[in-house]
N, C-alpha and C positions, 0 to 999 in steps of 0.2 A: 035331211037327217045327217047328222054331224057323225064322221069316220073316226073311230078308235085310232088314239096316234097308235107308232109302231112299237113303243113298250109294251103300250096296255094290252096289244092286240098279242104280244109274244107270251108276256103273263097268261094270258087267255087259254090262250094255245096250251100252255104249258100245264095248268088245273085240268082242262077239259082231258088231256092224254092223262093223267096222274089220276084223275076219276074211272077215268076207260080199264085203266090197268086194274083199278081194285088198289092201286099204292097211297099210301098215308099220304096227306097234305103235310104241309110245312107246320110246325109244331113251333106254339107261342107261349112263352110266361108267365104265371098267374100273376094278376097284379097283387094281391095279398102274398105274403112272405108266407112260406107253409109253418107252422103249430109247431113242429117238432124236426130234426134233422134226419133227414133219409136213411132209412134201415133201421130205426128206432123204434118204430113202432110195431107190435105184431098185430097177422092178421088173427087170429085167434086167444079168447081172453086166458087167462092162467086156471088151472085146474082148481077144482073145489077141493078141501085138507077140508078132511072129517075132523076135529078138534075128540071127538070122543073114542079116535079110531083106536083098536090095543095096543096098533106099533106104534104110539105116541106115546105110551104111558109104560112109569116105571114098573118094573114084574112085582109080585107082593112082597112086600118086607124090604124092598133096596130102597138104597138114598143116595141122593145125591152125594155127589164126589167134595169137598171142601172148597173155595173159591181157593184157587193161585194166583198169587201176583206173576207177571213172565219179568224175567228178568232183565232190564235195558239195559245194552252199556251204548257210553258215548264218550267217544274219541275226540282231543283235540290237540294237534300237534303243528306246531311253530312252523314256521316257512321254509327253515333250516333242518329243521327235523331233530335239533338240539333235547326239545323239550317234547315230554307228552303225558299229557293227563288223560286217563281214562275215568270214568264216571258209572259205577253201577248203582243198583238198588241196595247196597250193604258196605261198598269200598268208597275209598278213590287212591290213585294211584300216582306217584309223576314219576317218569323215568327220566334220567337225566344223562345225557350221552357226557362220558368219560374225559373229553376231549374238551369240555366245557368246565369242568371241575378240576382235572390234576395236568400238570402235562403228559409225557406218551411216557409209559411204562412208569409210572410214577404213581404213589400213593399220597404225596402232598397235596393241599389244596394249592390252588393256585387263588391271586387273590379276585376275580370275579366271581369267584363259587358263592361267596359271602351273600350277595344279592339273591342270587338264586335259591339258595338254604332256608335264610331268613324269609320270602315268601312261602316255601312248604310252611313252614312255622307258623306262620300267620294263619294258615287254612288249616293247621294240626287246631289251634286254639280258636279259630271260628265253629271248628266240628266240634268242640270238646270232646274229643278224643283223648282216650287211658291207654292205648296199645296202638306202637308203632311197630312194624318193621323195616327193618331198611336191609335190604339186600345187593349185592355186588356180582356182574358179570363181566366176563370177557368173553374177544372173541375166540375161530377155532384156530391161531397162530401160536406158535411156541407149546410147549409141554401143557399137559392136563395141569399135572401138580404145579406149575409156574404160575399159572391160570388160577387156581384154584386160591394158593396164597396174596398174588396180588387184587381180585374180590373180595378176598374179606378184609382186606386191610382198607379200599378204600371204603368198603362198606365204614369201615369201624371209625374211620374217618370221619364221616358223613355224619355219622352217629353223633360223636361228639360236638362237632356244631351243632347239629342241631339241638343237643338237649341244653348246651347253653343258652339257642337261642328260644328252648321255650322256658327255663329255667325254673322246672318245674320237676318234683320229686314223685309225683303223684300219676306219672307214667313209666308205663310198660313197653322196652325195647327187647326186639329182638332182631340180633344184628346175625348176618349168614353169608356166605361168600359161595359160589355155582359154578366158576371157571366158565367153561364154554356150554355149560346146560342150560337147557330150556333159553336157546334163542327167538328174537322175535322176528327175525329178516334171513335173508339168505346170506351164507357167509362167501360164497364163491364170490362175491365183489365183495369191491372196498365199501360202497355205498352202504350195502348191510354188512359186513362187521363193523362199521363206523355206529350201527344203530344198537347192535350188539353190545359193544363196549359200553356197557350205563350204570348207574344205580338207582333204582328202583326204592320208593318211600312210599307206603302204602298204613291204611289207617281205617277203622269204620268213619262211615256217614255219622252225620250229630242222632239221625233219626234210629242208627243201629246202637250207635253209642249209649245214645241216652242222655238223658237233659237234665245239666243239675241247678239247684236253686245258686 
């Protein structure tokens, strides 16, 4: 009779003590891939919902509430953070940082504004859109009132371009200047009053506007 080499015989050893003790054998992997991932499954099925239960049904005489649409905005702003168009269910909006349009403490256009204008434009007459605003802020440096008259000047700026570049009588501007209200960033950096500094051209959707022949 042929003797167990000395692996086999140490393996042996080694089950026979691990059976003595009452302790788990070595533990193997199913060869099928389990059904579903671990923790996923419960042990117990889902409770039965009485469908005709009272606390399911409305009390006599109420009705339901109207469907609401929720409101989505969507932000999209340049690498630079020059440009940013916001997108609701009813607006759209492009703020245009200061710095990009006139030069510092100035109400002129400078001449790269043109391209920039001229695109609002193109998406004022894609929406057929009748009511624009266009609004002007600064940041919180120098006096309110300082503030206050160079926003609306370049608002008014803005303004003009643009209703040349949609050359159209058949729209509604409303041009307003805000100084340092209603900012969008922090102004303790330069980083946010650089975002602060903008004007803002805001318009309904085509879908709030309305669709003409």
């Amino acid at each position: 009779m042929a003797l167990p080499t000395r692996g086999a015989a140490t393996t042996f050893t080694a089950l026979a003590v691990l059976i003595t003790l009452g302790l788990p054998g070595p533990a193997y992997a199913d060869d099928d891939d389990p059904s579903a991932p671990p923790g996923s499954v419960t042990t117990s099925p889902p409770p039965d919902v009485d469908a005709n239960s009272p606390g399911l049904k409305l009390a006599d005489g109420a009705t339901l509430a109207p469907a609401k649409v929720l409101d989505i905005k969507s932000v999209v702003e340049d690498l630079g953070g020059e440009e940013r168009r916001e997108d609701t269910n009813s607006d759209v909006t492009f703020a245009l940082q200061a710095e990009v349009l006139f030069p510092k403490d100035s109400s002129k256009l400078n001449p790269d504004a043109q391209s920039r204008i001229q695109a609002i434009a193109d998406e004022i007459k894609a929406q057929k859109a009748t009511t624009v605003r266009v609004f002007g802020f600064t940041d919180n440096l120098g006096s309110y009132a300082h503030g206050l008259t160079l926003s609306k000047k370049r608002a008014e700026q803005v303004h003009d371009r643009l209703a040349a570049a949609l050359g159209s009588t058949d729209i509604t501007f409303e041009v307003r200047g805000y100084s340092e209200d209603y900012p969008i960033a922090d102004n303790t950096s330069e980083q946010g009053r650089r975002k602060n500094r903008r004007v803002e051209v805001t318009f309904p959707r085509g879908s709030a506007a309305g669709d003409k022949a």
